[in-house]
C-alpha positions, 0 to 999 in steps of 0.5 A: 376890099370888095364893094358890096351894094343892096337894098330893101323896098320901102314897103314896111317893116322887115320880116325874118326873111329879110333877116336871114336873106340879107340882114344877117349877112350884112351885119357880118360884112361891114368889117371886111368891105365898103358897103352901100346899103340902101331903101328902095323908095323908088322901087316901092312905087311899082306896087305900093303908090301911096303917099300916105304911107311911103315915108312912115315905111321908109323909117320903119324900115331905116329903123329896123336896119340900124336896129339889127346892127348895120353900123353908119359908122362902118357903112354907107346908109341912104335912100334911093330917092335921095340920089338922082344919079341913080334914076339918070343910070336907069334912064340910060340903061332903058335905052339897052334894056330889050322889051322880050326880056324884062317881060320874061322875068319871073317877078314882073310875070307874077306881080303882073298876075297879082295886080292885072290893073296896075302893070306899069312902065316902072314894074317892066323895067324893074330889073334896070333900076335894080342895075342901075343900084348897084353897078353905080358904085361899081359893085363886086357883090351882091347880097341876094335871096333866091327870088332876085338871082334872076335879076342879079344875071341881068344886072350883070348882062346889062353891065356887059351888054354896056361895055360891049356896046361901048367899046369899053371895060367899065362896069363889072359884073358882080356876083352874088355874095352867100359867104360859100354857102346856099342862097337862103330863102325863109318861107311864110307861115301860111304854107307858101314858099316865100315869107312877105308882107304882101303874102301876109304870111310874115313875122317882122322883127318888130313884132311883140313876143305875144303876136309871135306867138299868136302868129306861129299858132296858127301855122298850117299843119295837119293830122302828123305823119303816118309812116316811119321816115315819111317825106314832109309836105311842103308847109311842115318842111317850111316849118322846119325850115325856119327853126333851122333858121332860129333854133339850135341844131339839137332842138332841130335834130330833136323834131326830125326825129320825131318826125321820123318816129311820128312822134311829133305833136306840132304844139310842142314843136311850134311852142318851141319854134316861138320861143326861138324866133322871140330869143332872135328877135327881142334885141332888135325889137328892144333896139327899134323902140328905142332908135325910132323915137330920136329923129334927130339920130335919122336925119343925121344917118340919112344926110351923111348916107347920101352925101357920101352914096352921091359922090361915088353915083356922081363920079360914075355919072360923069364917067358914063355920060363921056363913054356915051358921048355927051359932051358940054359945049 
């Protein structure tokens, strides 16, 4: 049985992305391996530092978790911050973790550009905590989007870049888990290539079937294609991308044709787009109103989670601290 670790920040409701990216994935693997999944509380901090709101994201997006299907019967739940082993590992791997190359990292670059007053210590070293997440527990997999592949490979060089430092064969290397197929990125709405609450550009699982539709009217198009069998530009192929995501391969067949034959009236097609990401929806949503009401049921996932997450971080902190050299006296 595969150990399989991954988490969400903290940083509001999730979105189809978060969906189709992870979620969806999640929910098939619990029956075939031990899985952590957690909330990236900490993470959060690098972008979004505000007290006021980090606990109502935190539940919004416990919430959404349960309410899409990950099972705390079958899996283990739990917050970042509720594990201080966690941010001992990331101390320590700091100490192996060179400036040149957290400051290549794409994701630290573009967050850099984004909040030029805000380049902290936590959104350099982001890549590190994200290590120490999952090679805590040892994993074998992890389930990733396009946009964190990058920070995947550098979990897995800090992992060997640890054994080799330390003489030892500890840490493995984990690769990334797609089920044999290619790592999904859903796009935003708004032409972009990434849907996300930063971007504004998102459709939450949360969301009522009239702001989805709201939503998916406003989508960028433009006049229609020209030409028989003309390339897409990129904000009509995003659309297309994410009815592929929701819809049935005939309704998707059904609109490349038309495409092809330029034929297609975007109305028809985002009429249709709506309807299928509200069939998708739906259950979560009708599932997230009623589980965001029993706080009772929370405290209980969230307890339990972190209990067990803790006494498999523990067991690797102990390992780590003897393999570096502490010792008590």
């Amino acid at each position: 049985m595969d150990i399989v670790v991954s988490g969400i920040r903290s940083t509001g409701n999730l979105h189809l992305g978060n969906y189709f990216g992870a979620l969806r994935n999640f929910i098939r693997m619990q029956d075939e391996n031990k899985c952590f999944f957690f909330i990236a509380d900490i993470h959060s901090l690098t972008t979004h530092p505000d007290p006021k709101s980090l606990h109502a994201n935190v539940k919004n997006v416990l919430v959404d978790y349960l309410a899409a299907g990950i099972d705390p019967e079958k899996s283990i739940i739990y917050l970042q911050s509720d594990i201080p082993e966690i941010a001992e590992l990331y101390l320590y791997l700091n100490m192996h973790a060179y400036l040149g190359e957290l400051a290549k990292t794409t994701s630290f670059k573009e967050k850099a550009r984004k909040q030029p007053d805000n380049i902290n210590a936590g959104l350099l070293t982001y890549p590190t905590l994200m290590a120490a997440d999952i090679i805590i527990h040892h994993a074998d997999k992890v389930p990733v989007g396009k946009d964190q592949e990058q920070h995947l490979e550098m979990t897995r060089r800090f992992a060997r870049r640890f054994n080799n430092f330390y003489g030892v064969e500890y840490f493995k290397e984990p690769v990334a888990y797609n089920f044999g197929q290619e790592l999904i990125k859903i796009p935003g709405l708004d032409g972009s290539g990434k849907m996300g609450k930063s971007e504004g550009n998102a459709i939450y699982l949360s969301d009522a079937p009239e702001e989805i539709e709201k939503k998916v009217k406003r989508a960028i198009t433009d006049s229609g294609p020209k030409e028989f069998n003309s390339p897409k530009p990129d904000y009509i192929e995003n659309l297309f991308t994410i009815m592929k995501a929701v819809s049935e391969p005939e309704v998707v067949q059904h609109y490349e044709e038309l495409w092809n034959k330029c034929e297609i009236r975007y109305s028809d097609m985002k009429k249709q787009l709506a309807e299928d990401i509200i069939k998708v929806t739906s259950p979560i949503r009708e599932r997230i109103l009623e589980i965001e009401k029993d706080d009772a049921y929370l405290h209980k996932v969230t307890t339990e989670g972190a209990e067990k997450a803790r006494e498999s971080a523990s067991k690797t902190l102990k390992e780590v601290r003897q393999i570096m050299g502490f010792r008590p006296f």
